[in-house]
C-alpha positions, 0 to 999 in steps of 0.5 A, spaced: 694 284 931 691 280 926 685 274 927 692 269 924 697 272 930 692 271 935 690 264 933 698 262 933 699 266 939 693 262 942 694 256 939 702 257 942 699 259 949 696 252 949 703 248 947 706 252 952 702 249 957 701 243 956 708 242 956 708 246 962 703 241 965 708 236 962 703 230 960 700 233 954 698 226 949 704 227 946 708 227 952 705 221 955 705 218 948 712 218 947 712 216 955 708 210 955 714 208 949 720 209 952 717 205 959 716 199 955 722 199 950 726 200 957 723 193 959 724 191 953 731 191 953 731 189 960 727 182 958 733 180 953 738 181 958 734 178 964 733 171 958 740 172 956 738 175 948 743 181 948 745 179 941 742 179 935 734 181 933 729 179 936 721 181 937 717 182 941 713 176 941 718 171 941 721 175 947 715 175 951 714 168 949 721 167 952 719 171 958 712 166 959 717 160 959 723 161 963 719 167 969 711 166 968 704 168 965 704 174 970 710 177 968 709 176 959 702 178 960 705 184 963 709 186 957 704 184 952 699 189 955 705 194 955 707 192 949 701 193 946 700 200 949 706 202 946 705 200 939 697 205 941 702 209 942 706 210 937 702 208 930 694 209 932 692 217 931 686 215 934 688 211 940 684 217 945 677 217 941 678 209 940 679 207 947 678 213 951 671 216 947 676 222 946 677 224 954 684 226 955 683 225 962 681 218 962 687 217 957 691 220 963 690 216 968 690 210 964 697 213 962 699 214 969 696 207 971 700 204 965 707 207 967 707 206 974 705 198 972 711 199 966 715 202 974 714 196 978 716 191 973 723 194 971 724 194 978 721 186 978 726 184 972 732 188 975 731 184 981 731 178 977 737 179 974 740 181 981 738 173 983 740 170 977 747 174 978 748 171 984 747 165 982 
């Protein structure tokens, strides 16, 4: 075996088990984006903007004067873990000084939030159904 096919089988083993462990940084990159874009379109339905564009700073200011401070601060800080997410490479070294299991945590911690409010905004929207 060359030195390069053992650097490639090493290099696959390591992919193979980060998928295995499913919550390599990618995963939880690509995790962290779909809990907020989840929220995200169940906010326009929960303020009534199904239709057409809107960003995600007009909606959270809807979401702040129709359902509270609590509830669009949430999103912002979603909102912002996802953008991390998904456009800063350096989002572990910056906000994390490079340790994966830090990063992990605060993922998990920042999905179970994203969990807790989808249930939140489903709820709100049942009650305003039965209105």
């Amino acid at each position: 075996m060359t030195e390069a096919e053992r650097r490639g089988r090493l290099e696959l083993a390591h992919r193979l088990r980060e998928s295995a462990d499913h919550s390599s940084e990618q995963d939880l990159r690509d995790a962290l984006s779909r809990s907020y874009y989840s929220l995200y379109h169940l906010a326009r339905v929960l303020i009534g903007r199904e239709e057409g564009g809107l960003d995600h700073g007009s909606l959270q200011k809807e979401v702040r004067q129709k359902y509270g401070v609590a509830l669009a601060d949430t999103l912002r800080e979603l909102y912002r873990l996802r953008e991390n997410a998904d456009y800063n490479p350096e989002m572990v070294a910056q906000f994390y000084a490079g340790d994966i299991e830090r990063f992990r945590e605060g993922a998990e911690e920042a999905l179970q939030r994203g969990s807790d409010v989808y249930r939140q905004i489903r709820a709100l929207i049942s009650a305003k159904q039965g209105e």
